[in-house]
Each structure stands twice: as structure tokens, then as C-alpha cells.
N, C-alpha and C positions, 0 to 999 in steps of 0.2 A: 537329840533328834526330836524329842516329842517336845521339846522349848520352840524350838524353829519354828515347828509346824502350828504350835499356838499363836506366835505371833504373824505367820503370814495369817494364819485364818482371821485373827483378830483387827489387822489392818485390811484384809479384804472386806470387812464387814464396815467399817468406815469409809472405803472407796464407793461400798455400793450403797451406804445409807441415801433414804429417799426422804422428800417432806411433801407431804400431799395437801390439797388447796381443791374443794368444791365452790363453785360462783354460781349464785344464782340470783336473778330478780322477777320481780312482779307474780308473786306467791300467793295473796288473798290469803283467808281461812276457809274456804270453803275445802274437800274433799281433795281436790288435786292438789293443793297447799301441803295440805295437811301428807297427802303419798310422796311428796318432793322431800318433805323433811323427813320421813321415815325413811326413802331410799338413800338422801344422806348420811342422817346414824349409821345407817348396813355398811358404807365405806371406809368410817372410821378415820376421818380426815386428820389432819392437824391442826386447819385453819378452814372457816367456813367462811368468805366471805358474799354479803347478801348485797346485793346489785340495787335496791331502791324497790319501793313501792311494795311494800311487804305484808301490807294488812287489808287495805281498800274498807278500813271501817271509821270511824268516828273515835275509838280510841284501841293500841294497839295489844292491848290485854292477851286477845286472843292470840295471837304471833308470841307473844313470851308463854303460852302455854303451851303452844308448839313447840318450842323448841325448848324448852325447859330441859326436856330429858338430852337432847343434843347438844346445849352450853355448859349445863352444870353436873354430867355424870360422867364426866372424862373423854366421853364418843371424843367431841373434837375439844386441842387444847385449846383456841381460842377462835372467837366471833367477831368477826369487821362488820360494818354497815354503811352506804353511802347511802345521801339523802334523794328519795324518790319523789317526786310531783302530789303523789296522790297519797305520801305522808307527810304532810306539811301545808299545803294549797288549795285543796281541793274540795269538790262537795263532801269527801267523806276523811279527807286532813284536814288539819286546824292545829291551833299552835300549843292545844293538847296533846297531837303525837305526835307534833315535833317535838315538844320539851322532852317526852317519854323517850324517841327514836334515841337523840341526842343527850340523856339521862343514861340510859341501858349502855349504849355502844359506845360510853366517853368520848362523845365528839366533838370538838370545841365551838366557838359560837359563830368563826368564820364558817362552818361547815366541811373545810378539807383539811385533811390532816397528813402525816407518813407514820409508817409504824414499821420495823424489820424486827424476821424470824429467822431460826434454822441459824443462830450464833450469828444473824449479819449477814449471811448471803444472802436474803431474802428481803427488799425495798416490794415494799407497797403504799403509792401513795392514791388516796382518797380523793377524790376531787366532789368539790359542791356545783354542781352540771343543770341547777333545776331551773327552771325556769324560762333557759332559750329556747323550747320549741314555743315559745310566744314571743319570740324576737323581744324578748325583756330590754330594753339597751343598760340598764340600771345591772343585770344579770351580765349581761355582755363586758362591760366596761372592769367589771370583777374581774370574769374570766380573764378580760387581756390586758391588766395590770395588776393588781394585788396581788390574785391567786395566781396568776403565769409566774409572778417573781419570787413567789413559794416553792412554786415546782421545779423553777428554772434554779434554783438555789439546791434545794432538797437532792436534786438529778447531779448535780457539777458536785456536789459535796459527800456523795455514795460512792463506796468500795465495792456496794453490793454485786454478786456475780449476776442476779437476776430482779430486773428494774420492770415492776410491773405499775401500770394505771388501771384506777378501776373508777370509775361514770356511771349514774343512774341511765344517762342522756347519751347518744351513741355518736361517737367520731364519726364513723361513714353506717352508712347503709341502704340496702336494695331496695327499692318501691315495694310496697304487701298492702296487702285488703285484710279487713276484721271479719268477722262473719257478718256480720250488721252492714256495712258500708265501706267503701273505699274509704284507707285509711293508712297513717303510717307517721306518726311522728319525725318530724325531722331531722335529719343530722348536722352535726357540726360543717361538713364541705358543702352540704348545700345552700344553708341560709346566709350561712360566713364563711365564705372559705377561704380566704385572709387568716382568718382566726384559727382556721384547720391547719392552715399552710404554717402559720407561726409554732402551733404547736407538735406537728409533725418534724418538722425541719430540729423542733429542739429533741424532741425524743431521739431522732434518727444520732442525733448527735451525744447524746449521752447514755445510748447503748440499752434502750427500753426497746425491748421485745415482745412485749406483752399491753393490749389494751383490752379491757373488761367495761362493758357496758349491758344494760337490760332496755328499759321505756319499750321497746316493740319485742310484742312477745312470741317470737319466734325465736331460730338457731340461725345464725351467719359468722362464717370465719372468712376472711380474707386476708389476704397480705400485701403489703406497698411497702417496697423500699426497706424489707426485714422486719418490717415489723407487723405481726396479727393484727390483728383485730379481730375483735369477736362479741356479739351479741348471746347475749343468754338470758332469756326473758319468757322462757318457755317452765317458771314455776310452779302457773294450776290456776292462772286468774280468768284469759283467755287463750286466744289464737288468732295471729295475725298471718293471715296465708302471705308467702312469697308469691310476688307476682310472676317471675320469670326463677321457676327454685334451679338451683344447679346443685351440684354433690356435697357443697357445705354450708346447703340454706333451708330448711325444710320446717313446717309448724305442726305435724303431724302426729306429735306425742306431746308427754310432759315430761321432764327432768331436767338434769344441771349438767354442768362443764364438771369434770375431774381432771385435774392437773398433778402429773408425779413429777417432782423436780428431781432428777439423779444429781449423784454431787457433782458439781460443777461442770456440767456433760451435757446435759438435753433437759427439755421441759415434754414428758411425753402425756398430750391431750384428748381426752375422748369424752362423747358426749354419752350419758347413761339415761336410759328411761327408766322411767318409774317400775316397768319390769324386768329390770337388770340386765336390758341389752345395749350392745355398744357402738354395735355396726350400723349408728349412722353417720358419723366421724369421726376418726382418728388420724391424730397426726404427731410430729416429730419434731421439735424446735431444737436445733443445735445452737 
């Protein structure tokens, strides 16, 4: 009798194992950076992956000093990073922290990569997204050849139960104002939406439920055709108010995305501020 009950307990403890995944971009070091990555560690992820634009300096020293205690003291088992604008390009990137970005986060020299966790069920593929909100065509002609047939291969050749994208640069997103000026990075549907439609249509098709983007730094979840989307760009550098906010678009705090993946059942997602509240969305991916 006490065998039985070992072994249901011990398979129920397998049925309910979780793998957990915080996303965040557009961090800086200054103060709100720096409470993003502490309310991190307090969750104790398994995987942190950082959405782009992580330092907003000249070189990224100070972001490895952040997160120092959060990569290397077990908090989380591992650290993703996709390539952000304004480390790599910018007046305060340069090809000092991109070498470093892509140094630290082993990222290859195309810029997108896939990586799976959790034995396999867990597909995350990286994508190199920087550059189109300048209508790059040189950036563009990437996106809808080389790297589409990476993805498009990576996505048809995965077992994985959960197919996720993660983008510095954001698939869709709502109009928003900076404090400074009307402003809002563009998204993939509006300058190309050809290019959206291509990539949409492949996801829908190879069972990706999950897309992860930062560049504007607010919160936006929405959903097309099963599949999220969702901005998290609300790390501590600014705030980009939503023009018209609705119940899962808001720029009024700082924190990240927490993602609990049940085994093979749900993806359940909530956004946490930096003072460990949750209620301002939560939601349920079957």
C-alpha cells in the first residue's frame, strides 16, 4: 500500500512539473534596470530570456554586472538574448557591444539562432529583427530569405510541445507616445505586411503560440489566429504610453512577463511589477 502511494505521488509530481521563462527588453542600468533584474532573481526562473536593448551605454559592462548574480548563482538555469537596436547601432551601440552582446549570450554571427529546454518540449527560436524600423531593405531581404528559411526549417523540424519567437522588433503593435513626443517604433504589419503575413501564416502553421518582442517600451498582449503576441519592453529605460490602452496594454509601471509552462497543458502568463504585483494581466494558453 505505502508502494502505490509512492508511486502515484511520484508520477503526480511529474504530471505537474512546471518550467518557468521571464522576457524582458529595453533595461538601461540606470535604477529601474537594475529593480527589473532584482524582481527577477525573487522568481527564480529557469530561463531568462532578455528581448533586446539591454544597456543603452557605450559598452555593456554594466548589464553583466546586473545580472551577474542572476546568470551565474543558479537564480536562473540559463540566459537568452536577442539583438536590440540600441546595442549594436546606435549612438550608445557600436560593434563593442555587439561583439560583447554576442560574446556573453553565444549568439552566432547571422544573429538568430533556436535553442530547446525542459528535455525538448521547449523550442525557442531568436530572431535578428534590428534594423526594420528604418525600413533597412538590406535588414528586410534577410528577414524574407535567409533567416524566414531558418525559421521555416527550425519550426517543420520541432517535436517541441511549445514553439515560441522572441524579436527585439515587435510583429504587431498599438500606436503609443514617449513622454518626450509622439512616438512608437514600428511593427512588422505596418511597414511590411507582406512580410508579417508570411511569417504569420508560417507560425499559424507549425503550431507557435508564443511571440516575444520589446523596442517599445510598454505591455501589449494580443491574439490573431491562436497565436499571442506580446510586447515587454517595460524593463526600466522608459515609457512609451499606449495611445488608446485597453486591459492588456498599459506603460505604467516597470517589470517583465513570467511564463509557467505546465507539462504539456497550458502556458500560464502574468505580468509582475517590480513590486510583486500581478494584477495587471494574466492569462491562460491552452
Amino acid at each position: 500500500m505505502l508502494l502505490s502511494l509512492n508511486l502515484f505521488e511520484a508520477f503526480g509530481q511529474v504530471e505537474n512539473k512546471t518550467f518557468d521563462i521571464d522576457a524582458v527588453g529595453d533595461l538601461g542600468c540606470g535604477v529601474n534596470g537594475q529593480r527589473t533584474i532584482s524582481s527577477i532573481q525573487n522568481t527564480k526562473p529557469n530561463l531568462v530570456i532578455f528581448l533586446g536593448d539591454l544597456a543603452y551605454t557605450s559598452d555593456l559592462k554594466c548589464f553583466f554586472i546586473q545580472t551577474n548574480n542572476l546568470e551565474n548563482n543558479n537564480t536562473a538555469n540559463q540566459a537568452l538574448a536577442v539583438i536590440g537596436n540600441h546595442d549594436i547601432d546606435s549612438k550608445d551601440g557600436n560593434k563593442v557591444t555587439k561583439k560583447e552582446l554576442m560574446d556573453h549570450y553565444k549568439i552566432p554571427l547571422t544573429g538568430y539562432y533556436s535553442k530547446t529546454f525542459d528535455n525538448g518540449k521547449i523550442l525557442v527560436i531568436g530572431m535578428n529583427f534590428t534594423g526594420l524600423e528604418q525600413k533597412d531593405n538590406v535588414a528586410k531581404n534577410v528577414l524574407e530569405n535567409d533567416q524566414y528559411a531558418f525559421v521555416k526549417k527550425t519550426l517543420e523540424n520541432s517535436n517541441a510541445t511549445f514553439k515560441i519567437i522572441a524579436s527585439h522588433a515587435p510583429f504587431i503593435s498599438q500606436d503609443c507616445t514617449s513622454v518626450i513626443m509622439s512616438f512608437c517604433h514600428d511593427s512588422l504589419d505596418k511597414w511590411a505586411n507582406n512580410t508579417f503575413i508570411k511569417y504569420h501564416q508560417l507560425f499559424k502553421n507549425t503550431g507557435v503560440k508564443l511571440v516575444l518582442s520589446g523596442h517599445n517600451h510598454n505591455y501589449q498582449r494580443a491574439e490573431k489566429d491562436g497565436i499571442t503576441y506580446i510586447i515587454s519592453g517595460l524593463g526600466g529605460q522608459s515609457q512609451y504610453k499606449i495611445v488608446h490602452p485597453g486591459n492588456q496594454m498599459f506603460a505604467d509601471v516597470y517589470g517583465f512577463l513570467n511564463l509557467t509552462f505546465n507539462n504539456n497543458k497550458s502556458i500560464v502568463g502574468k505580468f509582475i511589477d517590480n513590486n510583486g504585483n500581478m494584477q495587471k494581466d494574466m492569462f491562460t494558453i491552452r
